[in-house]
C-alpha positions as CSV (number, residue, x, y, z in Angstrom):
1,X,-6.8,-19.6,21.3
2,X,-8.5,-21.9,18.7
3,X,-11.5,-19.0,18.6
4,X,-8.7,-16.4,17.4
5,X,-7.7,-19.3,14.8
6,X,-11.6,-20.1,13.7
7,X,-11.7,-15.7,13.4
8,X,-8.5,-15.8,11.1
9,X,-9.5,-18.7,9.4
10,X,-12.7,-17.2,8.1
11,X,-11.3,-13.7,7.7
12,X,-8.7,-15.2,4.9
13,X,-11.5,-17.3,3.5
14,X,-14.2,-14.4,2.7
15,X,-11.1,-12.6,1.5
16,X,-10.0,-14.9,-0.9
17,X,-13.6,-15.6,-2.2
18,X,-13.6,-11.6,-2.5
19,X,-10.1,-12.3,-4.7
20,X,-12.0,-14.4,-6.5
21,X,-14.6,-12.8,-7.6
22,X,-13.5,-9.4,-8.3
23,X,-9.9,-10.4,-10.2
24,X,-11.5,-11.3,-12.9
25,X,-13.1,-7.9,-13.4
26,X,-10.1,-5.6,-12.5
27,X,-8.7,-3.9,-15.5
28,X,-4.8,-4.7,-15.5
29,X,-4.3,-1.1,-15.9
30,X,-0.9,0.7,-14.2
31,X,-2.1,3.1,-11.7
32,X,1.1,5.6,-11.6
33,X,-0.8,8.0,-9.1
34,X,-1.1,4.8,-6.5
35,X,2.6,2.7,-7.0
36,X,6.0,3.4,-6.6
37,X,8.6,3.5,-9.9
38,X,12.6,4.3,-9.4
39,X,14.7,5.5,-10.4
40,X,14.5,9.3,-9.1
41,X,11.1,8.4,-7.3
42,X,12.2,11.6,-4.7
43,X,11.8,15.1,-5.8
44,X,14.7,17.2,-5.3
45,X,12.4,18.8,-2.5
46,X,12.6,15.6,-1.0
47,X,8.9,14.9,-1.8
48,X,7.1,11.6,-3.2
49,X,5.0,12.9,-5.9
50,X,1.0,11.6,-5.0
51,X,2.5,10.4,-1.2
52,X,3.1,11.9,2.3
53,X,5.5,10.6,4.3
54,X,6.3,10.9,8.2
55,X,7.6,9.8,10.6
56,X,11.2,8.1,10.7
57,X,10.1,7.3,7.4
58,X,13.3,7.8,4.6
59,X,12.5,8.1,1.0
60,X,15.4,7.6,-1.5
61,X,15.7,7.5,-5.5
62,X,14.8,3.6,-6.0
63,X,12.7,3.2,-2.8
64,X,11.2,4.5,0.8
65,X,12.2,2.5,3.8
66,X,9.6,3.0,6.6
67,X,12.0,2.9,9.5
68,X,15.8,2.7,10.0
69,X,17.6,0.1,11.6
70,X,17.4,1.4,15.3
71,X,14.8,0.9,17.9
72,X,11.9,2.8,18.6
73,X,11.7,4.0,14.8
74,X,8.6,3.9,12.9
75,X,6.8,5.6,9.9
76,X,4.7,5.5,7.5
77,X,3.9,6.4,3.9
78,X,0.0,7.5,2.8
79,X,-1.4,8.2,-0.7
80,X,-2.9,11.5,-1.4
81,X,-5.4,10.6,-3.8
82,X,-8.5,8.3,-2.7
83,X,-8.1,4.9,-4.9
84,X,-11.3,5.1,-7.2
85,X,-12.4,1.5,-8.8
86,X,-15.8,1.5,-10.1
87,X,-15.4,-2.2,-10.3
88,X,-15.7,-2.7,-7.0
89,X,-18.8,-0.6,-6.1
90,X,-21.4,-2.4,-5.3
């Protein structure tokens, strides 16, 4: 128990030195192709424009809800495009 603990302790730590170090040099830029923005986000095709969804998955006009309120339900949403930021290359 306490080595699952030390693991996620130092996991959030090299992550927030990673924060740290490259939110300074992000641009502050909207992305478009990589967020959500309602109203009419759904095509009248019932597509996400830039996103695949699948699943139990439910995409509306101001949002997508991953799964309904029932049991066993699940689904998921994934980006088309590969997120490019040259700031964080190494």
């Amino acid at each position: 128990m306490l080595m699952l603990f030390e693991m996620e302790f130092l996991y959030f730590f090299i992550l927030s030195i990673f924060i740290q170090f490259t939110d300074a040099n992000l641009s502050k830029r909207f992305e478009y192709k990589h967020s959500f923005k309602g109203p009419h986000l759904v095509q009248k095709d019932r597509t996400v424009p830039f996103w695949t969804y699948v699943g139990n998955a439910i995409a509306s006009d101001d949002f997508v809800r991953l799964a309904p309120s029932l049991k066993s339900q699940r689904g998921l949403i994934w980006n088309k495009l590969p997120v490019e930021f040259p700031q964080l290359g190494s």
